[in-house]
C-alpha positions as CSV (number, residue, x, y, z in Angstrom):
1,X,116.8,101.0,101.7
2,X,113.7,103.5,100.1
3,X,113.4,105.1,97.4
4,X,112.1,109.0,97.3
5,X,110.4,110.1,94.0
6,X,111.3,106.9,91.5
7,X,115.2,107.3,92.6
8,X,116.2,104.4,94.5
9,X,119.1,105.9,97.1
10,X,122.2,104.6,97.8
11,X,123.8,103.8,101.6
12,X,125.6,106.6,102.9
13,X,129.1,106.5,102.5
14,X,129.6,105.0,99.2
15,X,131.5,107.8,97.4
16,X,133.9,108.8,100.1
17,X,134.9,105.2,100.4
18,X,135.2,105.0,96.4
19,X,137.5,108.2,96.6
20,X,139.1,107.3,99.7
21,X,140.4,104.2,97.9
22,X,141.8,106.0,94.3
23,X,143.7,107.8,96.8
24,X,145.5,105.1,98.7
25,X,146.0,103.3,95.8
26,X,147.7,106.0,94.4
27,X,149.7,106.8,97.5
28,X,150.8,102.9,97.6
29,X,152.0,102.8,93.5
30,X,154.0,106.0,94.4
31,X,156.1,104.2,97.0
32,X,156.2,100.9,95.7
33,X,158.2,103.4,92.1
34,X,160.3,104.7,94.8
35,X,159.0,108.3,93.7
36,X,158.7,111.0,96.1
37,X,156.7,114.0,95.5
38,X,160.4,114.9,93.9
39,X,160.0,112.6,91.4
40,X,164.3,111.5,91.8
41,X,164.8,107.6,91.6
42,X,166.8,105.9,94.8
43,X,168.9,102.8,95.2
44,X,166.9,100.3,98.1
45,X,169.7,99.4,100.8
46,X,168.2,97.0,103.1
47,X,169.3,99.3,106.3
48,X,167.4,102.0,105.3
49,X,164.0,100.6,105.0
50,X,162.3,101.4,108.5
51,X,160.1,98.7,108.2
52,X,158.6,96.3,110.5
53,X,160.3,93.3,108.8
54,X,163.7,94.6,108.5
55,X,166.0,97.2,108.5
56,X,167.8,98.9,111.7
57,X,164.2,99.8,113.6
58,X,162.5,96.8,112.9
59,X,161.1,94.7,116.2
60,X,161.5,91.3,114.3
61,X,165.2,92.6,113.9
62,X,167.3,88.9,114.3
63,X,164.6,86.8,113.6
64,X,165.3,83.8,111.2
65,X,164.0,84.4,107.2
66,X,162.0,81.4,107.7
67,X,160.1,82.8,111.1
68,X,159.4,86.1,108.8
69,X,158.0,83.6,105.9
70,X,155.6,81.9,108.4
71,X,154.6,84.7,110.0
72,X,153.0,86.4,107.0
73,X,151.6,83.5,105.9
74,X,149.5,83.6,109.0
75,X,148.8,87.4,108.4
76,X,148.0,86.6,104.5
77,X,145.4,84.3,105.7
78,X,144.0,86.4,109.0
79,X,143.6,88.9,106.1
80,X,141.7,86.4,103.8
81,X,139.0,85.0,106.5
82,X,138.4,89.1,107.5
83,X,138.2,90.2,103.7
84,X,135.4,86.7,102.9
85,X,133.4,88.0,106.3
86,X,133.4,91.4,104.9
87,X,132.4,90.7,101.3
88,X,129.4,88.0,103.0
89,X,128.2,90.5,105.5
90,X,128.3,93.2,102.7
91,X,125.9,90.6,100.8
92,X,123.7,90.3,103.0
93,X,123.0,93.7,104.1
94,X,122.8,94.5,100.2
95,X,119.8,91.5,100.1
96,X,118.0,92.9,103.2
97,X,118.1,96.1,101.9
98,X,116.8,94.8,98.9
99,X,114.1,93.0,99.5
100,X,113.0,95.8,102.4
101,X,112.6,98.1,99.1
102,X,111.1,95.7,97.6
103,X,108.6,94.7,100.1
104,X,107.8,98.5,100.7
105,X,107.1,99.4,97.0
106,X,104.8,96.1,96.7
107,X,103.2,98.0,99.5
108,X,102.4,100.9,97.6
109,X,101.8,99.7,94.5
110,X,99.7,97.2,95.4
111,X,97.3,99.0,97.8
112,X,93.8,99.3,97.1
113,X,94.8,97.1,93.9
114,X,94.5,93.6,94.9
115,X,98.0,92.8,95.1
116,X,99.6,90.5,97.8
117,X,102.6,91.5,99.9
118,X,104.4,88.5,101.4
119,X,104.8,88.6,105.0
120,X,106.2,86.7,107.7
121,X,103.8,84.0,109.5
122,X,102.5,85.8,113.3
123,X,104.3,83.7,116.0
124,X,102.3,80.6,116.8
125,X,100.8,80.9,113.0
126,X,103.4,79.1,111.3
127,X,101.7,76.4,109.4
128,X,98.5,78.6,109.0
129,X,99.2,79.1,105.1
130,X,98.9,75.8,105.0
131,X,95.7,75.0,106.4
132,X,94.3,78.5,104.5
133,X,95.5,76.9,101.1
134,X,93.4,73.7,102.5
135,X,90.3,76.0,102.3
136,X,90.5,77.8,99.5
137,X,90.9,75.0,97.6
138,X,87.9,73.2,99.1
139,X,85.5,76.2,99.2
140,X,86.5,77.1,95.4
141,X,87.7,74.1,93.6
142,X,86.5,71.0,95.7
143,X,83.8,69.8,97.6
144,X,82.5,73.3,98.5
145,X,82.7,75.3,95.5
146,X,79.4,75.9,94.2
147,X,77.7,74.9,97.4
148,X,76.5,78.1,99.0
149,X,74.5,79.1,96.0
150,X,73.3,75.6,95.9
151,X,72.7,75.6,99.3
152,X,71.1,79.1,99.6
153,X,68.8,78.7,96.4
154,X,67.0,75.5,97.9
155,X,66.3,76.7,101.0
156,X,64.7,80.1,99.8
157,X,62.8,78.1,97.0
158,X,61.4,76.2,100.0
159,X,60.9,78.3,102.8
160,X,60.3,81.3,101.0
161,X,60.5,84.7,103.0
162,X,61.0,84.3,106.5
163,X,59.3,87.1,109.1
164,X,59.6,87.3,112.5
165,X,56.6,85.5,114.2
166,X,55.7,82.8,111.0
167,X,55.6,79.7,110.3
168,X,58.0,80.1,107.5
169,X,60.9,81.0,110.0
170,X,60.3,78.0,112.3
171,X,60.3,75.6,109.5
172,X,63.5,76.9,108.2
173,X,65.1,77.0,111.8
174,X,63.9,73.6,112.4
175,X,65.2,72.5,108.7
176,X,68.7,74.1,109.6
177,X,69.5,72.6,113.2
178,X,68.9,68.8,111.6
179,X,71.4,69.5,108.8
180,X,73.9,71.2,111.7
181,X,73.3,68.3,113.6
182,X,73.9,65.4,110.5
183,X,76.8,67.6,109.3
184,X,79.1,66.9,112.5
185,X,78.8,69.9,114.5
186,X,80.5,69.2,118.2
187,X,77.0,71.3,119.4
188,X,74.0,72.6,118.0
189,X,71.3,73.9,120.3
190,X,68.2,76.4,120.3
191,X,67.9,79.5,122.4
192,X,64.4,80.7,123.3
193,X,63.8,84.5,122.1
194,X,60.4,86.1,122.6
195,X,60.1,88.3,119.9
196,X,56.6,90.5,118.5
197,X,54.4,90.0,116.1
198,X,53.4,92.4,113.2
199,X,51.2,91.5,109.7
200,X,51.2,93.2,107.0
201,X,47.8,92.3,105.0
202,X,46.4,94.3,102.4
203,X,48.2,98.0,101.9
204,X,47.8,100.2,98.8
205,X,48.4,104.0,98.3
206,X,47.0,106.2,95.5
207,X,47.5,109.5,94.2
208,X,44.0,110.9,93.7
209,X,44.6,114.6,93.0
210,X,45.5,115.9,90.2
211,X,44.5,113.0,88.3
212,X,47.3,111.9,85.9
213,X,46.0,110.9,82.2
214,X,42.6,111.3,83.4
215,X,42.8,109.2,86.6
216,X,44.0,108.1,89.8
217,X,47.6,106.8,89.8
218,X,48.5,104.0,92.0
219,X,51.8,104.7,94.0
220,X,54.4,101.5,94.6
221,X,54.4,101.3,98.6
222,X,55.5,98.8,101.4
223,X,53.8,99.5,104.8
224,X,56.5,99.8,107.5
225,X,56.8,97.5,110.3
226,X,54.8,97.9,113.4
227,X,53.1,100.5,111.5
228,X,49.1,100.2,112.3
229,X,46.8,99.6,110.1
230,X,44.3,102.7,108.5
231,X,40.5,103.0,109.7
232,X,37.9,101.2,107.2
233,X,38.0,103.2,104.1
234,X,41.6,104.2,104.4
235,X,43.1,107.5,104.9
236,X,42.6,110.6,102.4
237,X,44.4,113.8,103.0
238,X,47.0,116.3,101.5
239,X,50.3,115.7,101.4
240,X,53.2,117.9,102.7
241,X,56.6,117.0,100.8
242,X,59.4,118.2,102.9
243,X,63.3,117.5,102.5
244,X,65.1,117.4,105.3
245,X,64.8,117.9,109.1
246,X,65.5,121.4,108.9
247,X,62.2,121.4,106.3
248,X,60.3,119.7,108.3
249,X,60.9,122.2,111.2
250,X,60.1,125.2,109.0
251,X,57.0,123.8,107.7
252,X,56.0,122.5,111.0
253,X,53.3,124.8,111.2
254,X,51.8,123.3,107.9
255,X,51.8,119.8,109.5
256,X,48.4,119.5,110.9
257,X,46.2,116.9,109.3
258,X,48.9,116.6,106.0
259,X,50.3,113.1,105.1
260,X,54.2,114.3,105.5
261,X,56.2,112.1,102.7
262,X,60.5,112.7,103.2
263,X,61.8,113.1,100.2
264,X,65.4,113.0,101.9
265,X,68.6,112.3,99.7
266,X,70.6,109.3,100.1
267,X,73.7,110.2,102.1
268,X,74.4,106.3,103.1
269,X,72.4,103.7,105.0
270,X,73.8,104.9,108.5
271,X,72.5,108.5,107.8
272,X,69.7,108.1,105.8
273,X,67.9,105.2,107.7
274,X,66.8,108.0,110.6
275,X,64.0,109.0,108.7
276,X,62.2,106.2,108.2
277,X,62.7,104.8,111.9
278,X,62.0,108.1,113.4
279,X,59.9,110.1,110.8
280,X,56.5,108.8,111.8
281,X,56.8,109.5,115.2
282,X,58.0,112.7,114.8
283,X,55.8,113.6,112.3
284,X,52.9,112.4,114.2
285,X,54.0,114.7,117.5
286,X,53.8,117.8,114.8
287,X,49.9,116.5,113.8
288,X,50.5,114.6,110.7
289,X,47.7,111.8,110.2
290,X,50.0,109.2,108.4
291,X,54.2,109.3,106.9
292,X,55.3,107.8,103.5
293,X,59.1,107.8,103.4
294,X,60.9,107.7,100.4
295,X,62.8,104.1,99.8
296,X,66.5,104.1,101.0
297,X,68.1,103.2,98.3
298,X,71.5,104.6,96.1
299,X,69.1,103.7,93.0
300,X,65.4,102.7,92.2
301,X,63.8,101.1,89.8
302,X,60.2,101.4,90.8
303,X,61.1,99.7,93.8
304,X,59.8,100.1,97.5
305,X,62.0,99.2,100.3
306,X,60.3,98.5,103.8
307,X,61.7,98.6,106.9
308,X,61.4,98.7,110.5
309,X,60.1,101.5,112.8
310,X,61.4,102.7,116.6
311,X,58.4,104.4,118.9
312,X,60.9,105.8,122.0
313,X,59.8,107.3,124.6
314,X,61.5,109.9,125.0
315,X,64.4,112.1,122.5
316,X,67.1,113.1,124.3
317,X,68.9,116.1,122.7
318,X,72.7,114.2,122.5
319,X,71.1,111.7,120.5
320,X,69.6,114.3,118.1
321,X,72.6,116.2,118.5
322,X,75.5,113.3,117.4
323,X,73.0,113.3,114.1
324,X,72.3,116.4,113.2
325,X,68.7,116.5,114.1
326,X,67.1,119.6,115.3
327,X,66.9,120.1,118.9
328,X,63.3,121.0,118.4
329,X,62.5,117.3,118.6
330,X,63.5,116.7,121.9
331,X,61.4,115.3,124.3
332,X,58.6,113.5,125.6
333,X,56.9,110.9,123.2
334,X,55.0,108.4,125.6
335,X,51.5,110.2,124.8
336,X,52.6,110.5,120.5
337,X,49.8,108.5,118.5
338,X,51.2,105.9,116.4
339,X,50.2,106.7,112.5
340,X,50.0,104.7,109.7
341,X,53.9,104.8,107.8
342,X,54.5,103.5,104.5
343,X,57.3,103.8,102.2
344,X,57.4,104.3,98.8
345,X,59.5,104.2,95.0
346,X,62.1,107.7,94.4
347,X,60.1,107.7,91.2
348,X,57.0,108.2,93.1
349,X,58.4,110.8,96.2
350,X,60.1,112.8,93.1
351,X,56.5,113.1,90.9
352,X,54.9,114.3,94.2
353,X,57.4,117.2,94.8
354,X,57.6,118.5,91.4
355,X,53.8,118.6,91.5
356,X,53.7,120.2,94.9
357,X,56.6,122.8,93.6
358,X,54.0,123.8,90.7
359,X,51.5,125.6,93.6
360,X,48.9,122.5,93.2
361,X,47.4,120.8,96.3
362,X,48.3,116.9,96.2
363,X,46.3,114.3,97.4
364,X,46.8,110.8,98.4
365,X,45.0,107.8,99.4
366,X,46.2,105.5,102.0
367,X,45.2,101.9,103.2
368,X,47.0,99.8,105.3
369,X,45.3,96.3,106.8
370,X,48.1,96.3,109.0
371,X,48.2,94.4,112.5
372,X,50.2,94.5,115.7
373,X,49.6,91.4,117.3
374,X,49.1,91.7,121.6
375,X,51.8,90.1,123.4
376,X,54.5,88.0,122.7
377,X,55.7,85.1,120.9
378,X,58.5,82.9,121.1
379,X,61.3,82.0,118.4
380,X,64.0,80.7,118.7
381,X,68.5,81.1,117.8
382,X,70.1,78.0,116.5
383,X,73.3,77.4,117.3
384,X,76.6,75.5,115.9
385,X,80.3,75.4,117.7
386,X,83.2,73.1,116.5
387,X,84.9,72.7,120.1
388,X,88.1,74.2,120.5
389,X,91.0,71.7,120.8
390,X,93.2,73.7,123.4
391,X,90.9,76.9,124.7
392,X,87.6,75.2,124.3
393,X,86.3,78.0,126.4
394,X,87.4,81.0,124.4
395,X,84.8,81.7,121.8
396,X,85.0,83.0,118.3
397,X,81.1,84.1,117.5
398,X,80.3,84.1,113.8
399,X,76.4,85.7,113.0
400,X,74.0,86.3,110.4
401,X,70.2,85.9,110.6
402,X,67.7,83.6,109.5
403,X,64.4,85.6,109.7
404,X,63.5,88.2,106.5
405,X,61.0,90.7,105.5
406,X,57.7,89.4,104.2
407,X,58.7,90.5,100.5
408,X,61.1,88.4,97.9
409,X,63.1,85.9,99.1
410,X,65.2,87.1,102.0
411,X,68.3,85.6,99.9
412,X,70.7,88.6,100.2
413,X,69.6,89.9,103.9
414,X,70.1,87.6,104.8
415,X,69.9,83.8,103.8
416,X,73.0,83.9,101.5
417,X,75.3,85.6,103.9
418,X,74.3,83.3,106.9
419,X,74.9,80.0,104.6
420,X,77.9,81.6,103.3
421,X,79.3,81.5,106.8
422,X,77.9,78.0,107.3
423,X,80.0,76.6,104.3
424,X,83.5,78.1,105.8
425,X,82.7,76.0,108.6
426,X,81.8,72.8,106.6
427,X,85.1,73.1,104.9
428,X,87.0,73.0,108.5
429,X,84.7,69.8,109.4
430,X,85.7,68.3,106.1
431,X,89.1,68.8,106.1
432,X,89.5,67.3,110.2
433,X,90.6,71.0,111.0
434,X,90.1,72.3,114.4
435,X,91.3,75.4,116.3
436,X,92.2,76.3,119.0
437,X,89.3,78.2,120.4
438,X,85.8,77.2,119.8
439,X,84.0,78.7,116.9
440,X,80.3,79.6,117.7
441,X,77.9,79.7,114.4
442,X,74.7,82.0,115.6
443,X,72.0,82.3,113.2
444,X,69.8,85.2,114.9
445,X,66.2,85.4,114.4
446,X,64.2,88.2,114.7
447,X,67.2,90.6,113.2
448,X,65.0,92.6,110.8
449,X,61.9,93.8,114.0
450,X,64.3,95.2,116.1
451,X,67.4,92.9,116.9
452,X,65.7,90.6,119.3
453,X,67.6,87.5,118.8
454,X,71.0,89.4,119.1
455,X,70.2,90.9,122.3
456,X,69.0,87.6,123.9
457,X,72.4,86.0,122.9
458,X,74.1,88.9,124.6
459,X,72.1,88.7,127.2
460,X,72.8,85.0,127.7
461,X,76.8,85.2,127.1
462,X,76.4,88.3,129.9
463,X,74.8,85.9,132.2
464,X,76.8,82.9,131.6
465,X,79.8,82.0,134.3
466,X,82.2,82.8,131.8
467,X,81.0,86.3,130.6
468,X,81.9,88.3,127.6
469,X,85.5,88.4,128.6
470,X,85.2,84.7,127.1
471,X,84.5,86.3,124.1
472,X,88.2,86.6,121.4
473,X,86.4,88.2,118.4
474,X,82.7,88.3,116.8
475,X,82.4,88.2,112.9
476,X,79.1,88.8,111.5
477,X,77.9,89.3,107.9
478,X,74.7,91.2,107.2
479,X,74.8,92.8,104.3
480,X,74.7,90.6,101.4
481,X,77.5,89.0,99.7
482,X,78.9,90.1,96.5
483,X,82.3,90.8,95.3
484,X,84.4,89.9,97.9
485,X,87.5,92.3,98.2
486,X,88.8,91.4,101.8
487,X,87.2,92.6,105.0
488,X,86.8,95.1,107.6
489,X,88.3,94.6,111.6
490,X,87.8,96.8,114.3
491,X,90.5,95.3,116.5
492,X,93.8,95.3,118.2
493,X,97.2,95.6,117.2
494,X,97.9,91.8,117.1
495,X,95.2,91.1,116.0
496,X,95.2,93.1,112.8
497,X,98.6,91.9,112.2
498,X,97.1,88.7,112.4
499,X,94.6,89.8,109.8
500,X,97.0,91.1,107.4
501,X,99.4,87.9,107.1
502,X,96.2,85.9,106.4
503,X,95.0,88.0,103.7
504,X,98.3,88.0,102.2
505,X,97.6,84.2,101.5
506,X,94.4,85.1,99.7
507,X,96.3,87.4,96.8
508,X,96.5,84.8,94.0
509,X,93.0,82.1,95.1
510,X,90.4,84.7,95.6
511,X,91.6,88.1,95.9
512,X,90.0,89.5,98.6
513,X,93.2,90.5,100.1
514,X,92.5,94.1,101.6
515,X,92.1,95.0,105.1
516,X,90.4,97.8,106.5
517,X,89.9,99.2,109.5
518,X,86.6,101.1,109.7
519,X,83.9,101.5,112.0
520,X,81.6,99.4,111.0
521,X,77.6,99.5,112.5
522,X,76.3,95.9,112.1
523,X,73.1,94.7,113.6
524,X,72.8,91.3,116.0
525,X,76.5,91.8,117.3
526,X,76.6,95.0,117.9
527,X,76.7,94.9,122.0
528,X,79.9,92.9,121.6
529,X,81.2,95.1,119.4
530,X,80.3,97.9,122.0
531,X,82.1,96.3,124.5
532,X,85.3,96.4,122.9
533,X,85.4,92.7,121.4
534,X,87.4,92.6,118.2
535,X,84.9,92.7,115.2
536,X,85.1,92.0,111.7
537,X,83.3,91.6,108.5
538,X,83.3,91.0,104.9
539,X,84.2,94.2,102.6
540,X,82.3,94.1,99.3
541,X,82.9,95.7,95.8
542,X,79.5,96.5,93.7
543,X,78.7,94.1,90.4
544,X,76.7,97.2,88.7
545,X,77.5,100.4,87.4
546,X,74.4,102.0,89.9
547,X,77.3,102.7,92.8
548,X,76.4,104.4,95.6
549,X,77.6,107.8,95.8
550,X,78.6,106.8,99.6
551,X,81.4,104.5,98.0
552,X,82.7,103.8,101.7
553,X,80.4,101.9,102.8
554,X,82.1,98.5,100.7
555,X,78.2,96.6,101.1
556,X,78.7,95.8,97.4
557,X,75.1,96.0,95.6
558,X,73.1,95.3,98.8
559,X,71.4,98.3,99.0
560,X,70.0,97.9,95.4
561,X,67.8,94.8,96.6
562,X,67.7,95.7,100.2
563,X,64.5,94.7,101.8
564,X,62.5,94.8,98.7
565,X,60.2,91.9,96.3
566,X,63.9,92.1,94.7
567,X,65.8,89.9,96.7
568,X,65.7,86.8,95.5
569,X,68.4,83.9,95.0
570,X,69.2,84.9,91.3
571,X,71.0,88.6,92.6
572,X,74.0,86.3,94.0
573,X,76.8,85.0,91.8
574,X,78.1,81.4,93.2
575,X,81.6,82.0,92.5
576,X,81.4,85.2,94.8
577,X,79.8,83.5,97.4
578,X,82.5,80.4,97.4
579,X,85.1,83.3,97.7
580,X,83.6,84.8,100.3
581,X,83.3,81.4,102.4
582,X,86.8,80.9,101.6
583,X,87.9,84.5,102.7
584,X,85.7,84.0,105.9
585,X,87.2,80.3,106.7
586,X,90.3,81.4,106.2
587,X,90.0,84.9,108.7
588,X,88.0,82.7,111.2
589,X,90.5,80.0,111.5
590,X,94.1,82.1,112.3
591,X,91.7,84.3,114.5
592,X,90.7,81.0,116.1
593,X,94.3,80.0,116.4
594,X,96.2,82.6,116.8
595,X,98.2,81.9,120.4
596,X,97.8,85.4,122.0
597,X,94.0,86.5,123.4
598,X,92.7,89.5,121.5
599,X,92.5,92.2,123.9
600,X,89.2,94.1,124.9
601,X,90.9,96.8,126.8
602,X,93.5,97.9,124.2
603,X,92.5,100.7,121.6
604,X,90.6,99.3,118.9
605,X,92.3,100.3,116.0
606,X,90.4,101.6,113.0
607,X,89.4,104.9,110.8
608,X,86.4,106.4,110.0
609,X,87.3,107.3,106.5
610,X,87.8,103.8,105.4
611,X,91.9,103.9,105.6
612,X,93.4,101.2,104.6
613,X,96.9,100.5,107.4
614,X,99.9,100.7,106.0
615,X,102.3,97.5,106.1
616,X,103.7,96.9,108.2
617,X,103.5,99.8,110.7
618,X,99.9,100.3,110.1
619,X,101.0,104.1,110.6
620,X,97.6,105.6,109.0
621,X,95.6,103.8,111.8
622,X,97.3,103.6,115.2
């Protein structure tokens, strides 16, 4: 049963049978009158009825009155059970279809909305709404609620940001792998990473001509990482304001001995990002003496954003090619000097391009007591697992990482998230749950330099007797953790169905019910991810009206505060955060127990414009 166009439509048949039966029960009063289409009136003589009880034809001719009376009692009652089948059987179908409409319009009126659509339990899965009510409850009403904030806001008040190579970061990682270890963890163990070593020091950048009200103004900057430090004295030269790429290449000729600042628009994290992990290098091939990028952000408030940098070897043109780059960067870049890179405030880039638009030359200052430390040093992953109680060796991974910029608080990138992920797990302890498969907490260091501590755990699962095959899903959350509105899986069929009856549960305790199925670029687990394991993470709504104007990306507010003096504890909400460790429990638990093995040789199922699949066929994505 559907309905097209508000008009609910009826089973086929329903009128002919309707007129079918006027006309026999016309037919039937007619002969009963002893009318004729003649209309004349007839005496009844018993040898003239032809009928199958009596009269001169009749096969039961000579049978006793009482034989006749038993017989149709029998027929009166065949003719009773058949007619009660009937009726219940017409029921039935009537309910089905029913609640088939029903279940399909809750469908589509509730997509995108919030609403939940009740669903059948995955095979195996049974008793999971049971345990997920378990969870909820403890994450948002009982021991739990309020205990990732609480949690998260201690730990940054006393570690304080957390970069790769400090002190700071192996405090906190010592700090967190006793409390693992006193909470009840099965496991919790180190993994050696060695990781490089970059400090900031003393950086400033100033806008020395044309003087503004008289006088130098000071611009809002964050040295890049790995970025080297300027000569004693700093660097002075004039600056070239370009767009885009394509600027770039048509004032390349202009480049030589400029400070090149990109004054590139925001088109999303993904697309945007190029420019400050590339620019300085390709600047620098082009002659530039140093790069200040404008901050990747949706919206500024005198704000810088740093960042990391990449120094290849070597473009190759696909990679250019798959994003949009000009084939004119191509090539070698082993002999490409390494400049000073900085980035600095959209209020800052945009006051430097409307001055450079008037015809005037534009100066800038720039010192940078930056340091690359030689060599290497060595961190270190901590890791977590509650055993599995029936597949102990097939692994659920669940990442975020522990390290941060050397600016604010590192709560949102990514303190919060990690801790978030740590309570979901808590609540199973607590509560004596344990799946079926082992679920393996990683907190990565050394996310923000270059993804160090991700690539060693790869590296390690590679090596291991059991491989990556041993690997069901990897979850990872890495970008903050706002409004929670259900999350994103790149996986396979059953698995995704597995999904979707589990956020069903979530409809009326913390409404993150939606599922989507997007690509989804995420940092430490990416090579698992790239080698087909399912992968899922949180999908965020924004708390403020400053939305991106890339509203696909679902990362909530998290590029507002994203590597910037901004991130502090006070930017997360603790009733998001307990809903988001109770959407994350409850996902990592089925997933954990869910009988079937997620595949990594089936097609991953998922859209790149952010579709959400349709129940139950998940038409829009297959």
């Amino acid at each position: 049963m559907s309905n097209v166009n508000g008009v609910e439509m009826q089973p086929a048949g329903d009128a002919s049978r309707k007129a079918s039966t006027s006309e026999s029960e016309h037919d039937t009063e007619a002969a009963h009158s002893g009318t004729g289409t003649g209309g004349e009136l007839k005496p009844l003589v018993e040898d003239d009825i032809d009928s199958p009880l009596g009269g001169r034809n009749s096969v039961f001719r000579g049978m006793t009155r009482v034989h006749c009376c038993a017989l149709i009692c029998c027929l009166l009652v065949l003719f009773g059970v058949l007619a009660g089948v009937g009726i219940f059987l017409l029921g039935h179908w009537n309910a089905s279809v029913s609640n088939l409409t029903e279940a399909q319009e809750s469908s589509s009126a509730g997509k995108g909305s919030g609403a939940s659509v009740e669903l059948a339990p995955p095979v195996g899965l049974e008793d999971v709404n049971l345990v997920v009510a378990k969870l909820v409850e403890d994450l948002t009403q009982g021991p739990g609620k309020g205990a990732a904030w609480a949690m998260t806001a201690e730990f940054v008040d006393t570690f304080g940001h957390r970069q790769a190579g400090s002190e700071n970061l192996e405090r906190s990682i010592d700090w967190l792998a006793a409390f693992c270890r006193d909470a009840g963890f099965d496991r919790v163990y180190h993994e050696n990473v060695s990781i490089p070593k970059w400090t900031r020091g003393q950086e400033s950048a100033t806008l020395v001509s044309p003087l503004i009200g008289g006088a130098p103004k000071k611009l809002n900057m964050l040295g890049l990482g790995f970025s080297p430090g300027t000569p004693d004295g700093g660097i002075e030269a004039q600056v070239l304001v370009v767009t885009s790429w394509a600027d770039l290449v048509e004032k390349a000729a202009l480049v030589t001995g400029k400070i090149v600042v990109y004054n590139q628009q925001w088109e999303g994290y993904n697309k945007t990002v190029v420019y400050r992990t590339y620019g300085a290098h390709i600047a620098s091939r082009l002659g530039a003496v140093a790069v200040l990028v404008r901050s990747l952000t949706p919206f500024s408030l005198a704000t810088p954003h740093t960042g990391s940098q990449s120094r290849p070897a070597s473009i190759a043109p696909d990679w250019l090619s798959a994003r949009n780059m000009p084939a004119s960067f191509a090539g070698d870049y082993s002999g490409v000097a390494r400049i000073p890179a900085a980035s600095i405030t959209v209020e800052d880039v945009a006051l430097l391009s409307r001055i450079q638009a008037r015809g005037k030359d534009v100066r800038v200052r720039i010192e940078m007591g930056a340091f690359n430390h030689p060599g290497m040093v060595i961190s270190r992953n901590t890791i977590a697992e509650i055993q599995g109680s029936v597949k102990p060796d097939e692994v659920v991974i669940m990442g975020g990482h522990m390290d941060s910029w050397d600016v604010g608080q590192g709560a949102t990138d990514d303190a919060g998230p990690s801790l978030v992920c740590l309570q979901a797990l808590l609540a199973m302890l607590r509560l004596g749950l344990r799946p079926l498969r082992t679920i393996r907490m990683v907190f990565f260091t050394a996310e923000e330099i270059g993804l160090y501590g991700g690539a060693q755990h790869y590296a390690n699962q590679v090596a291991s007797a059991a491989g990556v095959e041993a690997i069901h899903l990897v979850a990872e959350l890495d970008h903050g953790i706002f409004n929670p509105l259900g999350i994103s899986l790149q996986a396979d069929f059953t698995t995704q169905m597995v999904a979707r009856f589990t956020a069903s549960l979530l409809g009326t305790s913390t409404g993150a019910t939606r599922v989507v199925s997007r690509f989804t670029e995420q940092s430490d687990l990416n090579d698992f991810k790239n080698h087909n394991v399912p992968f899922m993470t949180l999908l965020q709504g924004p708390n403020n009206v400053f939305r991106s104007k890339v509203e696909t990306e679902f990362q909530g507010d998290y590029f507002l505060y994203h590597h910037t003096h901004a991130d502090t504890v006070d930017r997360l909400i603790p009733s998001q955060m307990d809903k988001a460790a109770a959407t994350m429990a409850a996902h990592l638990y089925a997933f954990a127990s869910m009988p079937e093995r997620s595949s990594h040789t089936a097609p991953m199922i998922y859209d790149a414009a952010d579709a959400e699949c349709t129940l139950p066929t998940m038409a829009t994505c297959a």
